[in-house]
mmCIF file of the C-alpha atoms, coordinates in Angstrom:
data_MODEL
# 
_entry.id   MODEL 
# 
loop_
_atom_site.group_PDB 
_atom_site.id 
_atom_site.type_symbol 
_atom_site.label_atom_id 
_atom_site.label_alt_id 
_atom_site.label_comp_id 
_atom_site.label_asym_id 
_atom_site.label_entity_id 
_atom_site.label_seq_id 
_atom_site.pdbx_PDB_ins_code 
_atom_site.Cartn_x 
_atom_site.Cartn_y 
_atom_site.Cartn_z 
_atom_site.occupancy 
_atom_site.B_iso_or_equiv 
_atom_site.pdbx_formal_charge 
_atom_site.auth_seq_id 
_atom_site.auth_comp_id 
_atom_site.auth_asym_id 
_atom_site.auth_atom_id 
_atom_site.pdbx_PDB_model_num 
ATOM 1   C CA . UNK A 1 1   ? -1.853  -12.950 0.119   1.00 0.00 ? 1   UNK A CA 1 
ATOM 2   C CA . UNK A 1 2   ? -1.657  -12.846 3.908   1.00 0.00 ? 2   UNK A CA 1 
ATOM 3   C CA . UNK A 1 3   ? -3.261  -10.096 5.627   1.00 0.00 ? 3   UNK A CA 1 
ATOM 4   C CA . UNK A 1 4   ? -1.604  -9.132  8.988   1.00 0.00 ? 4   UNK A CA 1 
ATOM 5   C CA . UNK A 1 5   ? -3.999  -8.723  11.666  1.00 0.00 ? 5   UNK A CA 1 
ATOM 6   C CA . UNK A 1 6   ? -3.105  -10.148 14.349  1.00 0.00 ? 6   UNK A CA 1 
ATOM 7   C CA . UNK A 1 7   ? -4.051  -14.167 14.436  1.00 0.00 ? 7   UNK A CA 1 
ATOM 8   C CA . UNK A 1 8   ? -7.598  -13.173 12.125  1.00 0.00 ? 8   UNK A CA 1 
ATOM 9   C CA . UNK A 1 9   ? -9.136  -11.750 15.816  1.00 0.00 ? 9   UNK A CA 1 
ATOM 10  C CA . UNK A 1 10  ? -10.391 -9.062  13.261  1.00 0.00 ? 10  UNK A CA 1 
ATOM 11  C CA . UNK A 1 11  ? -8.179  -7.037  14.834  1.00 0.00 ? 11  UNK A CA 1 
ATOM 12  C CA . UNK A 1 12  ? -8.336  -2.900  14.460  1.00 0.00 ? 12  UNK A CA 1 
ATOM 13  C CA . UNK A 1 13  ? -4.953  -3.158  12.746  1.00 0.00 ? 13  UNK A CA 1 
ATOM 14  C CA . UNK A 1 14  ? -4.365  -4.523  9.076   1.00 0.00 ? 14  UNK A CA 1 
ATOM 15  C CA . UNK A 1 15  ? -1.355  -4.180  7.357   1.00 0.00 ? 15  UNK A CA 1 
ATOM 16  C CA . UNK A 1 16  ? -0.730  -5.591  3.785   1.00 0.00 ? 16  UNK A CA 1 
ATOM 17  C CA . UNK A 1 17  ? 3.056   -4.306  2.909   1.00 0.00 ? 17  UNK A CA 1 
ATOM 18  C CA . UNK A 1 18  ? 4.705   -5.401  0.286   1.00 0.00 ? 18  UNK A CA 1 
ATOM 19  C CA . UNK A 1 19  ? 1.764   -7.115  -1.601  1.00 0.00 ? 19  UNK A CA 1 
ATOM 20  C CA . UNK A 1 20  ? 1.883   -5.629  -4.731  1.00 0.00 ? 20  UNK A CA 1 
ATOM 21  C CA . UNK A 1 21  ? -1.699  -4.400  -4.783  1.00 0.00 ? 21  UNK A CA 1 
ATOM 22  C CA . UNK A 1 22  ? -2.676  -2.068  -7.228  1.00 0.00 ? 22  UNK A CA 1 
ATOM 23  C CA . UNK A 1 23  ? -5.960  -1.856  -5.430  1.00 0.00 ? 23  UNK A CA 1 
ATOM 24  C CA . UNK A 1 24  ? -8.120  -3.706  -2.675  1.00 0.00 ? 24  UNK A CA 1 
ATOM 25  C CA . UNK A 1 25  ? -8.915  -6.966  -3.513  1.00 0.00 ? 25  UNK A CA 1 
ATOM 26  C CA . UNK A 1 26  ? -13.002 -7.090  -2.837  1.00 0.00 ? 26  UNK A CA 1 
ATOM 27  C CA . UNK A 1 27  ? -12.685 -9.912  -0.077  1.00 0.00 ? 27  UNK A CA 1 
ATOM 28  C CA . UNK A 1 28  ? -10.693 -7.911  1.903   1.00 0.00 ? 28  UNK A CA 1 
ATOM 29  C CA . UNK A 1 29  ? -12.505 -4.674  1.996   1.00 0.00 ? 29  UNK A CA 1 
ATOM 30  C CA . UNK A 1 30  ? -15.568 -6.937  2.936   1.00 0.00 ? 30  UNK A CA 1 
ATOM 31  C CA . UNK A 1 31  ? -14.063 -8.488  5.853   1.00 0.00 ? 31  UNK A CA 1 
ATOM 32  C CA . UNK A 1 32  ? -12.162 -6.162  7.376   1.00 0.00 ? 32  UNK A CA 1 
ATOM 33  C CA . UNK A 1 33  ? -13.490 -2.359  6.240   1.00 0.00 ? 33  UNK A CA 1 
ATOM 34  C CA . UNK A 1 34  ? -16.223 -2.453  9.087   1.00 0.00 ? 34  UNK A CA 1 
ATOM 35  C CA . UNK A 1 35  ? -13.623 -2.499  12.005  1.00 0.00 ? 35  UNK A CA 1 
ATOM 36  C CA . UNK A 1 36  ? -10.349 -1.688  10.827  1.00 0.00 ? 36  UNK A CA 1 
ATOM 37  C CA . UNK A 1 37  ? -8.918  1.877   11.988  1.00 0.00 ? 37  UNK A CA 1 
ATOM 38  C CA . UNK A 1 38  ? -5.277  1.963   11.423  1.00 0.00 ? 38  UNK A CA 1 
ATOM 39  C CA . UNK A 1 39  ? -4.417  0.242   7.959   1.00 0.00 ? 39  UNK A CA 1 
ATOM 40  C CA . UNK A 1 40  ? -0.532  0.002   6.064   1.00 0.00 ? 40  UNK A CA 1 
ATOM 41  C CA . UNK A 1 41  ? -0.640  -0.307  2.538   1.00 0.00 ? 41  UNK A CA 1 
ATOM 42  C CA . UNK A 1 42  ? 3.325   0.663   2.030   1.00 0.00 ? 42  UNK A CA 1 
ATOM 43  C CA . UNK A 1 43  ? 5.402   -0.864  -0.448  1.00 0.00 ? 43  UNK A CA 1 
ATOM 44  C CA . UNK A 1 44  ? 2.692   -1.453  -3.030  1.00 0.00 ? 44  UNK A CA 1 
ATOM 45  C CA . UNK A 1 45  ? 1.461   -0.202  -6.364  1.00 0.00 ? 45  UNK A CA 1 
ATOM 46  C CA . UNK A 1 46  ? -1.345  1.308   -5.424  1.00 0.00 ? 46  UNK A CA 1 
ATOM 47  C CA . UNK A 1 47  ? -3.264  3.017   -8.368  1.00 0.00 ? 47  UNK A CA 1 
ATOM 48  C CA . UNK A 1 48  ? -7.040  2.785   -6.991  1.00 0.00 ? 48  UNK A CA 1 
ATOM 49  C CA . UNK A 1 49  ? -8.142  4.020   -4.000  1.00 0.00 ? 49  UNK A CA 1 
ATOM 50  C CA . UNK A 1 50  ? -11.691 4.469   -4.362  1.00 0.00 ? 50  UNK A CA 1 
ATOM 51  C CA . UNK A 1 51  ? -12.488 1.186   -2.156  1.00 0.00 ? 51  UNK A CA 1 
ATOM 52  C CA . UNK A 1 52  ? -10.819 3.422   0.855   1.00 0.00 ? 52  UNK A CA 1 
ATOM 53  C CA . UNK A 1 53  ? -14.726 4.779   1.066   1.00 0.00 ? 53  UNK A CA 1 
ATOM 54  C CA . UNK A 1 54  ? -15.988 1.491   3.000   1.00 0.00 ? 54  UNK A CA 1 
ATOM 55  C CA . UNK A 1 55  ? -13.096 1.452   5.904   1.00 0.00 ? 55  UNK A CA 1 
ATOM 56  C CA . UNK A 1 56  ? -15.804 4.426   7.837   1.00 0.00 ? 56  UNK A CA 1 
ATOM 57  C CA . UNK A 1 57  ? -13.718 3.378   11.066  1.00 0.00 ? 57  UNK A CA 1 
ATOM 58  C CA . UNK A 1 58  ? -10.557 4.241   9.749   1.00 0.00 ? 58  UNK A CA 1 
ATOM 59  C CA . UNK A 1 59  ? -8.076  6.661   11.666  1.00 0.00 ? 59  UNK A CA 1 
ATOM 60  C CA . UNK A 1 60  ? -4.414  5.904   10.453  1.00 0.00 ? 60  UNK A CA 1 
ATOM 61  C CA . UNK A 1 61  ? -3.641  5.641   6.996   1.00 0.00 ? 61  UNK A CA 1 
ATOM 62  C CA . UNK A 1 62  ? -0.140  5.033   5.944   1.00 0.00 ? 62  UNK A CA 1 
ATOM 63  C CA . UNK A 1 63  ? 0.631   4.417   1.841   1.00 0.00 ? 63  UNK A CA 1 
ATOM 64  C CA . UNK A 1 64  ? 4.305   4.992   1.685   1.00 0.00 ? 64  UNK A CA 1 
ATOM 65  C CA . UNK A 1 65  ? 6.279   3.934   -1.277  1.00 0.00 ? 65  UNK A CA 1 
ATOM 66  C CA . UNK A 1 66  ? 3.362   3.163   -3.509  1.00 0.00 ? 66  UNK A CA 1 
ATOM 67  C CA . UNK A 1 67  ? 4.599   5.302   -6.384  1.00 0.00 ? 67  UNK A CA 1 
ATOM 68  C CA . UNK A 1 68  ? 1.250   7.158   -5.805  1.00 0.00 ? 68  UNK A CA 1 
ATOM 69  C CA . UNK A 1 69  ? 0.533   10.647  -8.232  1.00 0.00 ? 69  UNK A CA 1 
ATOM 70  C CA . UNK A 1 70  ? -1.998  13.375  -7.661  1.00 0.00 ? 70  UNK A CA 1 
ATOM 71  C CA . UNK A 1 71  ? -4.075  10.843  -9.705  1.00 0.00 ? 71  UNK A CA 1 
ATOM 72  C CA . UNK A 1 72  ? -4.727  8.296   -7.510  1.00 0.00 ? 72  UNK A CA 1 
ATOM 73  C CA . UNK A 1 73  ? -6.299  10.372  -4.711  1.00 0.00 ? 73  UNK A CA 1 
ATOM 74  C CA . UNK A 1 74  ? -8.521  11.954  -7.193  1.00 0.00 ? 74  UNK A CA 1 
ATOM 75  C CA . UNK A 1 75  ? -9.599  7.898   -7.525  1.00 0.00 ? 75  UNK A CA 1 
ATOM 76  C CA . UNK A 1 76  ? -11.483 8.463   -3.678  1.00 0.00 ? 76  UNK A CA 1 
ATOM 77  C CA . UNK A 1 77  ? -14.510 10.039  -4.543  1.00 0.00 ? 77  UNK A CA 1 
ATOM 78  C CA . UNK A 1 78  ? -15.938 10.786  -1.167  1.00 0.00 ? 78  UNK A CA 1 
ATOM 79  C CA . UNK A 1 79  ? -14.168 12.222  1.622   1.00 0.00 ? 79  UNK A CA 1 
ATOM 80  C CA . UNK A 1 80  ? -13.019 10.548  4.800   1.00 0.00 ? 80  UNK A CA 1 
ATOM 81  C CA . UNK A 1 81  ? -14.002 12.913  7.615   1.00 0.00 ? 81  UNK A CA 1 
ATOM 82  C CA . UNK A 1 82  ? -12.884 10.257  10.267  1.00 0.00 ? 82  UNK A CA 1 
ATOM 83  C CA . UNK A 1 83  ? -8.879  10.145  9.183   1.00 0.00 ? 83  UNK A CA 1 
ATOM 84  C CA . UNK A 1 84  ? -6.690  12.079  11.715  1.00 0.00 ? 84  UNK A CA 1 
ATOM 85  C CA . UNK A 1 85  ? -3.231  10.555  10.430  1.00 0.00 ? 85  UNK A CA 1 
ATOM 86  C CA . UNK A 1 86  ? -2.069  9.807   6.673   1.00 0.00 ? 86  UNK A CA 1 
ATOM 87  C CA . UNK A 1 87  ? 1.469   8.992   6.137   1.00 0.00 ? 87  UNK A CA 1 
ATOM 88  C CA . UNK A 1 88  ? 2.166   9.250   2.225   1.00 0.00 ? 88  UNK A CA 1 
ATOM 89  C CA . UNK A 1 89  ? 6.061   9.356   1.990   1.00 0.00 ? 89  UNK A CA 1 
ATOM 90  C CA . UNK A 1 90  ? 8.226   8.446   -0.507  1.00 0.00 ? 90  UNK A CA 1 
ATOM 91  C CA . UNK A 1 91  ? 5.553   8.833   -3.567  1.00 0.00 ? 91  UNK A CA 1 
ATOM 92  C CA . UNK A 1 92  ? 6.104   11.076  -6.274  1.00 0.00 ? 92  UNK A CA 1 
ATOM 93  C CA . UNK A 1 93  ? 3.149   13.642  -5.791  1.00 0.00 ? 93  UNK A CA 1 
ATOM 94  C CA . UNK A 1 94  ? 4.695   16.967  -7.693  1.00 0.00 ? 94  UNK A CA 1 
ATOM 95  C CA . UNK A 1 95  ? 2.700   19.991  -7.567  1.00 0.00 ? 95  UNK A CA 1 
ATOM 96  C CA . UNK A 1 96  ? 1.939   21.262  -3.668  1.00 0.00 ? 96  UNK A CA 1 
ATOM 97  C CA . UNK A 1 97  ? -1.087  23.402  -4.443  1.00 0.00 ? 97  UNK A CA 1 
ATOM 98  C CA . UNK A 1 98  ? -2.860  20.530  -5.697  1.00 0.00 ? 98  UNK A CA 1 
ATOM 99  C CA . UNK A 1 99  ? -1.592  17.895  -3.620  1.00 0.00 ? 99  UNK A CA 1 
ATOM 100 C CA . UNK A 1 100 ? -2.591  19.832  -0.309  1.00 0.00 ? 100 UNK A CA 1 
ATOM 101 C CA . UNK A 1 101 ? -5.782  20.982  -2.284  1.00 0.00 ? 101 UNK A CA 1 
ATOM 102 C CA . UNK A 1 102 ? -6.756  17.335  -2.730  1.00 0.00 ? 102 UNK A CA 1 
ATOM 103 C CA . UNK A 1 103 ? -5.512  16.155  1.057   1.00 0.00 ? 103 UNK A CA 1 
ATOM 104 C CA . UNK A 1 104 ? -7.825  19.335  2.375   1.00 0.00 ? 104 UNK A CA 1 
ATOM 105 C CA . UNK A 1 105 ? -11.095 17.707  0.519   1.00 0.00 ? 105 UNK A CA 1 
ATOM 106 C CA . UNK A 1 106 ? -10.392 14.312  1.380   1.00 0.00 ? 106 UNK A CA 1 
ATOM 107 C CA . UNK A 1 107 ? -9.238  14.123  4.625   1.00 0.00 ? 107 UNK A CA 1 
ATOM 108 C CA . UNK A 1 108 ? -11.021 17.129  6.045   1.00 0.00 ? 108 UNK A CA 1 
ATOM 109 C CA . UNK A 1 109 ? -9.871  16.354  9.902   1.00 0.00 ? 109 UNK A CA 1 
ATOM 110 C CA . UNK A 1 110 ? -6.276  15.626  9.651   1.00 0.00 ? 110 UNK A CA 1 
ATOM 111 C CA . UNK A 1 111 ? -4.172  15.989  12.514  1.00 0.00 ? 111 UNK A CA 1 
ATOM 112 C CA . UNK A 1 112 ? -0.924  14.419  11.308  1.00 0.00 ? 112 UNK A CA 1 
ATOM 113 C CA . UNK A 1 113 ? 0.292   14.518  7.494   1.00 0.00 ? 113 UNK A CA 1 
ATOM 114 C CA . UNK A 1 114 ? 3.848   13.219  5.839   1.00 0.00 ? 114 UNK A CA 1 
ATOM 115 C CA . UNK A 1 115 ? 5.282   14.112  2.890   1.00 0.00 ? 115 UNK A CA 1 
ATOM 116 C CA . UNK A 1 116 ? 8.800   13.171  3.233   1.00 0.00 ? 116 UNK A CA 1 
ATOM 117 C CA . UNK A 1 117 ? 10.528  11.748  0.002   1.00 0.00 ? 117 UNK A CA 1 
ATOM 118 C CA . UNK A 1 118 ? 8.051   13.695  -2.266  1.00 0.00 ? 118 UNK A CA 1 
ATOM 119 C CA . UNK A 1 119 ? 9.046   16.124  -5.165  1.00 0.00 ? 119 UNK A CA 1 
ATOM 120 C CA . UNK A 1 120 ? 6.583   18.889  -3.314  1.00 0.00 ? 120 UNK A CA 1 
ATOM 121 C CA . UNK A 1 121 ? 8.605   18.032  -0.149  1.00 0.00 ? 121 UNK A CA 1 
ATOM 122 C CA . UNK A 1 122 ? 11.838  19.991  0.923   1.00 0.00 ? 122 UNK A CA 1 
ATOM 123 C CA . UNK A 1 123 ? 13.002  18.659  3.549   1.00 0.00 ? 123 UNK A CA 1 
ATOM 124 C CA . UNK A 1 124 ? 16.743  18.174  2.875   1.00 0.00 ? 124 UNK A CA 1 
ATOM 125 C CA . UNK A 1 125 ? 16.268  14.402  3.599   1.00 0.00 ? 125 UNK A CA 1 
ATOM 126 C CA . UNK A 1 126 ? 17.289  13.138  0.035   1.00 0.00 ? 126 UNK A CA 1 
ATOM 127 C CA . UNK A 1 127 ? 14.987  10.796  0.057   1.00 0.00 ? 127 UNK A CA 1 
ATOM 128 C CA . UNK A 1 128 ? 14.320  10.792  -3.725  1.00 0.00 ? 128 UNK A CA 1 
ATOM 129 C CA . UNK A 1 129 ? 16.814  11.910  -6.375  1.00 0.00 ? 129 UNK A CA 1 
ATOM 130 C CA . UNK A 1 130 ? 14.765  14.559  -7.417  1.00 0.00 ? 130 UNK A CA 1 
ATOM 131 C CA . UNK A 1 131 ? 14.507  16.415  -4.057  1.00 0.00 ? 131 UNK A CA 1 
ATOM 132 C CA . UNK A 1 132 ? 17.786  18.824  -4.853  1.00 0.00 ? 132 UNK A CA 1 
ATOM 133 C CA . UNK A 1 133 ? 15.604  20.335  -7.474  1.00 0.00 ? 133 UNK A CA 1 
ATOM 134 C CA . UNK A 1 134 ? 13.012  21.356  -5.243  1.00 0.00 ? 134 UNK A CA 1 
ATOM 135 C CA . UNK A 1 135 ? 12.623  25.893  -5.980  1.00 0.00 ? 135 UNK A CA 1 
ATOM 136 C CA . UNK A 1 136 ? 10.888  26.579  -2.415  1.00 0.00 ? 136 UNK A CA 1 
ATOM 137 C CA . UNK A 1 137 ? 12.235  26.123  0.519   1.00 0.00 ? 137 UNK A CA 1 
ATOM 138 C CA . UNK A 1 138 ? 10.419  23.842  3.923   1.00 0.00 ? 138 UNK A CA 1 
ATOM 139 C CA . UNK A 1 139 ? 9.132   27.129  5.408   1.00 0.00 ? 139 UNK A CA 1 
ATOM 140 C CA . UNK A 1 140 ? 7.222   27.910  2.479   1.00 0.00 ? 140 UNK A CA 1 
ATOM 141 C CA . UNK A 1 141 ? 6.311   24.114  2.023   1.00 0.00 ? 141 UNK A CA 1 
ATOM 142 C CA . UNK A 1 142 ? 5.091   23.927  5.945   1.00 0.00 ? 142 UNK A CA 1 
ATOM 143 C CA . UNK A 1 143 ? 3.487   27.331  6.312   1.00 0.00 ? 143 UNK A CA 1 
ATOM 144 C CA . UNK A 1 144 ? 1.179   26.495  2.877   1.00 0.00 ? 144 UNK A CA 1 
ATOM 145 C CA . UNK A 1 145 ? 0.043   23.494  4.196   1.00 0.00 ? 145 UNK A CA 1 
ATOM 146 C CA . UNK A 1 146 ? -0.653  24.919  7.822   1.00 0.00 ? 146 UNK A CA 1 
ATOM 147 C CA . UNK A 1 147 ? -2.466  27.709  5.935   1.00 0.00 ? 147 UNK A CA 1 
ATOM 148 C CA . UNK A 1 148 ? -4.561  25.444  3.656   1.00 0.00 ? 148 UNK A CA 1 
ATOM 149 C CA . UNK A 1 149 ? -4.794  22.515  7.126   1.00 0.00 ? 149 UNK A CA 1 
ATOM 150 C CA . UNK A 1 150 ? -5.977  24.227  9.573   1.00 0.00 ? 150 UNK A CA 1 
ATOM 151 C CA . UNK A 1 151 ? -6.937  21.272  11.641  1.00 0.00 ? 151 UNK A CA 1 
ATOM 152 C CA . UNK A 1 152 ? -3.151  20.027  10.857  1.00 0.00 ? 152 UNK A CA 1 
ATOM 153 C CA . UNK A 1 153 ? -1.074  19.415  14.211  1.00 0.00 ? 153 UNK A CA 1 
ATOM 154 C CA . UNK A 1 154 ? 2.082   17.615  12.558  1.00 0.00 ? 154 UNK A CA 1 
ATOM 155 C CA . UNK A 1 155 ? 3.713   17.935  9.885   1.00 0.00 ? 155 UNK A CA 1 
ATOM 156 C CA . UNK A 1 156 ? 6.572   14.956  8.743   1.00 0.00 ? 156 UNK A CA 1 
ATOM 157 C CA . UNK A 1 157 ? 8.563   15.495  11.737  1.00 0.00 ? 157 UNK A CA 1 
ATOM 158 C CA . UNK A 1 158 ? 7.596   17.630  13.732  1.00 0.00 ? 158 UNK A CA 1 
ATOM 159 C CA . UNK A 1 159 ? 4.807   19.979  15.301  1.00 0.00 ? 159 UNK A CA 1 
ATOM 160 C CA . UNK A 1 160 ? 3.094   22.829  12.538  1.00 0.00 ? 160 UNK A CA 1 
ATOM 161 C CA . UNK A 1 161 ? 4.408   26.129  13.664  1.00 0.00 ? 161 UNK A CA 1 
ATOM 162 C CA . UNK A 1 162 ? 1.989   28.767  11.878  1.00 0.00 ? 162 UNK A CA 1 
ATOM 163 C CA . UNK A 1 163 ? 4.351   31.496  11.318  1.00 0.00 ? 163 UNK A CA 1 
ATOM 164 C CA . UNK A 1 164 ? 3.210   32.684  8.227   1.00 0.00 ? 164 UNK A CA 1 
ATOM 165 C CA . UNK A 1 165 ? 5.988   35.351  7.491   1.00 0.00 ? 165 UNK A CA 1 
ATOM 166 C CA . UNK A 1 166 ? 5.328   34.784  3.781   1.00 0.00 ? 166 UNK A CA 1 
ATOM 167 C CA . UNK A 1 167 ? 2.817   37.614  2.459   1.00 0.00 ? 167 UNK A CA 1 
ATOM 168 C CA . UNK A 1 168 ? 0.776   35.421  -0.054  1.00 0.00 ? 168 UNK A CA 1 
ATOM 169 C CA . UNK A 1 169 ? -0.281  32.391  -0.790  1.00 0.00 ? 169 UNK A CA 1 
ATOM 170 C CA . UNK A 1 170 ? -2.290  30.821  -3.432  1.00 0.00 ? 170 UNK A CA 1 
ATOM 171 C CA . UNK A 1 171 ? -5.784  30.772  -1.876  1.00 0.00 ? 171 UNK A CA 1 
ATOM 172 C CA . UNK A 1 172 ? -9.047  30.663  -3.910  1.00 0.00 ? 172 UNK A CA 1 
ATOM 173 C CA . UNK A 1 173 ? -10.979 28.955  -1.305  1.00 0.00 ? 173 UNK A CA 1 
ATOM 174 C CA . UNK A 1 174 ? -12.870 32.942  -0.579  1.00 0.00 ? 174 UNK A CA 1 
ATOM 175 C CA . UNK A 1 175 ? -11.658 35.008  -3.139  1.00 0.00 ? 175 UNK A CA 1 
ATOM 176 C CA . UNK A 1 176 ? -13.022 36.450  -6.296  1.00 0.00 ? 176 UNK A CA 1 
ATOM 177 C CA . UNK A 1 177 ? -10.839 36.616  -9.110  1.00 0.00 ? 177 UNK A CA 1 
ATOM 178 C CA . UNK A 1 178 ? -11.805 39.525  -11.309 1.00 0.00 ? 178 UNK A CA 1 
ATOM 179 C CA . UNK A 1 179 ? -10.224 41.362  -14.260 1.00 0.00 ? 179 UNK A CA 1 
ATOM 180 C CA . UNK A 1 180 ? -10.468 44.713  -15.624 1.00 0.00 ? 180 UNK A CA 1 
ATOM 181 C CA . UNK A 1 181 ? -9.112  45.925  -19.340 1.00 0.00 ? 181 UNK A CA 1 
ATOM 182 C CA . UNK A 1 182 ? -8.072  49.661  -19.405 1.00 0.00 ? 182 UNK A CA 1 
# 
C-alpha cells in the first residue's frame, strides 16, 4: 500500500483511495496522524473508524464510497472538535435523525457536510438506485440538518439557507417528553 503524500515530505495531505482498507493500518496512523489535516479515504471498505481519534490536526475528512452505515461512526468514540469539512457521499447511511444525530456529536464544528448518493439524501441526483424511494423531500432534508448543525455553512452543493418553514422537527436535545393517562 502506497500512501499519497506528496514525495513522504510528511505532507498535511494523505490520501489512500482505493486501498481496500477496512480500517487504518497501525503504521500509518503512527506516522502520519500527528500532522495530517486533510485525509481521503474514498473508495474503501471502511468498517472501523475508531483510529480517526489520533489525526487531532485533522480538518478535511472525505470517506466517499466506503459502503459506510450508521454503524461505523458509532465505531469513533470521541469526538473530533477540530473537523470543519466531512464529505461522506455515496454510502448507504438510512435513517436522517440518527445520521445527523451522530454527525452533531462527532463533529461538533462542522462547517461543510455531504450527503449526496445516500438513502437519507434527496437530492434528485440518482446517485444510488434507491434514491427514488426517498418520502421527504431536500427542503425537509436541508432545513433538519441546518436545525440540528447550527455551526453548518454548506450543505452538498450549496450554501445552508435556514428557512425553516416546516413547523416541527424531531428535537429532544431540550425537551421533556411527558405523558399523562386520562
Amino acid at each position: 500500500m502506497k500512501a499519497f503524500d506528496d514525495a513522504d515530505n510528511y505532507s498535511e495531505k494523505l490520501i489512500l483511495v482505493q486501498q481496500n482498507l477496512r480500517s487504518m493500518p497501525t503504521e500509518i496512523v503512527q506516522r502520519y496522524a500527528d500532522f495530517t489535516e486533510h485525509l481521503d479515504l474514498s473508495y474503501n471498505c471502511l468498517k472501523d473508524l475508531s483510529w480517526l481519534v489520533e489525526f487531532e490536526q485533522l480538518r478535511y475528512l472525505v470517506l466517499d464510497s466506503n459502503r459506510m452505515h450508521e454503524s461505523q461512526l458509532r465505531t469513533l468514540t470521541s469526538p473530533l472538535p477540530q473537523l470543519e469539512v466531512l464529505m461522506l457521499n455515496k454510502n448507504e447511511f438510512s435513517d436522517l435523525t440518527s445520521t445527523i444525530k451522530l454527525i452533531k456529536r462527532l463533529f461538533p464544528n462542522l462547517q461543510y457536510l455531504s450527503l449526496h448518493g445516500n438513502p437519507i439524501c434527496p437530492d434528485g441526483l440518482n446517485l444510488q438506485p434507491f434514491s427514488t424511494y426517498l418520502q421527504y423531500d431536500y427542503e425537509y432534508y436541508s432545513n433538519f440538518i441546518a436545525q440540528s448543525l447550527v455551526k453548518l455553512k454548506f450543505l452538498d452543493h450549496g450554501l445552508v439557507q435556514r428557512s425553516y418553514r416546516y413547523e416541527s422537527f424531531p428535537s429532544y436535545d431540550n425537551q421533556i417528553i411527558t405523558t399523562t393517562r386520562l
